[in-house]
Phi, psi and omega in degrees: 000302178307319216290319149339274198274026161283308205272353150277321240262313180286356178267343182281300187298338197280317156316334172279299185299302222282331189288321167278338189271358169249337145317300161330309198278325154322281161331316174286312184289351158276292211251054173267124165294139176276102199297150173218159187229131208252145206214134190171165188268163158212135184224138153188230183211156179276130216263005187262325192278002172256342175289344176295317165335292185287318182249019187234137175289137217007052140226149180223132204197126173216147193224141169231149183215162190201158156227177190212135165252123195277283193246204185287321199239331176257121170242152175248162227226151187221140162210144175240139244186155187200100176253156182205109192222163146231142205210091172286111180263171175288339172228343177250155166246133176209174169181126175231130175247153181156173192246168177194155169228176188200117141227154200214217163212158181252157149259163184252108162258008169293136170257110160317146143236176190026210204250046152290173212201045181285159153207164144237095212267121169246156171167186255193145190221153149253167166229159171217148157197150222207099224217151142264155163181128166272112177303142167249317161191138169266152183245175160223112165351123189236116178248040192218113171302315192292319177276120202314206198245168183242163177305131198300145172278156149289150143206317187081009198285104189250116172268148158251198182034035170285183179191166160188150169234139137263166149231165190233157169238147200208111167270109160198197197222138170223154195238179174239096205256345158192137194050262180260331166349124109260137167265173202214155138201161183199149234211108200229154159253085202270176188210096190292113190246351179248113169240051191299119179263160156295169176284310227250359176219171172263162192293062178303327182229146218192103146359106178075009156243357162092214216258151211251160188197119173061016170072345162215022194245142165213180180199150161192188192232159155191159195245088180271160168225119229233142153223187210242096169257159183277133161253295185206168183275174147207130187315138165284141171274118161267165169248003143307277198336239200335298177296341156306330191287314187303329191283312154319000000 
């Protein structure tokens, strides 16, 4: 009889503990958190054209740049623009004004961990801009060494309705520096296939695609500061998760 109730007595604790350990594990697998990844526009402005403003002498430049995250990995990506510039050339004095837009997509190839939101990034712009310029003054060419150079004409000549499209490749970084906050910097290579011109000189500088190199090649840069607004979460898939299903 004792050996009877000792050995229900030991299946009831043994029933008790397993009863709690399971519970215990219920609890634990609840407070685990559910990681999510936040989907939202981010916009600002580029902070090199405007300090270029200020320390370059005739530009005037302003940039809003903004991005959308489509997936996990992938954004699409913008900047709208407004430049005013004059370019003392070696035969020309010119100033060219105009607006451009540029869009495209970054891809992110930094993998976050825990809930940073960083990125490093590559990716592609179309560009357009729709522009003016105005001669300011010319030299005429001198292909006789021996005889000095001759003096600049005035002219004052303003063409309109120019245009010009490119495409760009885009290398850059955006960091997350407190709360919604972010900087930027990004590295563009550009490549012109549109070109509408004056008869009588060429497009040396062209709003959002810079200063023209070989006729169709630019580069440039931009230095941004950003802020993130949140639209909606969307759950992270874990890989405990994806392996439970799979032993199911």
């Amino acid at each position: 009889m004792k050996m009877r109730h000792t050995s229900k007595y030991i299946f009831s604790i043994c029933l008790v503990l397993s009863s709690l350990l399971i519970q215990a594990q219920a609890k634990k697998t609840d407070s685990i958190p559910v990681k999510t990844n936040r989907y939202g526009l981010r916009f600002g402005v580029d902070l090199s054209k405007i300090a270029r403003s200020f320390y370059e002498d005739k530009y005037k430049g302003l940039e809003v740049v903004g991005d959308y995250r489509l997936t996990k990995k992938y954004y699409l990506g913008a900047e709208l623009g407004n430049e005013n510039k004059t370019v003392n050339d070696d035969q020309l004095n010119f100033t060219t004004k105009g607006s451009y837009f540029k869009a495209g997509f970054n891809y992110n190839i930094y993998d976050n961990w825990l809930d940073m939101e960083n990125l490093i990034y590559i990716g592609m712009r179309y560009g357009v801009s729709t522009f003016s310029q105005t001669l300011n003054s010319y030299k005429i060419y001198n292909a006789n060494p021996y005889f000095p150079d001759t003096p600049a004409i005035a002219s004052g000549e303003k063409f309109s309705g120019l245009s010009a499209q490119w495409a760009e490749v885009v290398v850059g970084i955006n960091a997350k520096v407190f709360n919604n906050f972010y900087v930027g910097f990004s590295l563009r290579a550009n490549l012109l296939f549109s070109n509408k011109k004056p008869n009588t000189f060429d497009n040396l500088y062209i709003p959002g695609f810079n200063r023209t190199y070989d006729g169709n090649f630019g580069a440039g840069f931009n230095y941004t500061v950003s802020y993130f607004l949140p639209i909606y979460k969307k759950k992270v898939e874990t890989t405990l998760v994806k392996k439970d299903v799979k032993k199911k």
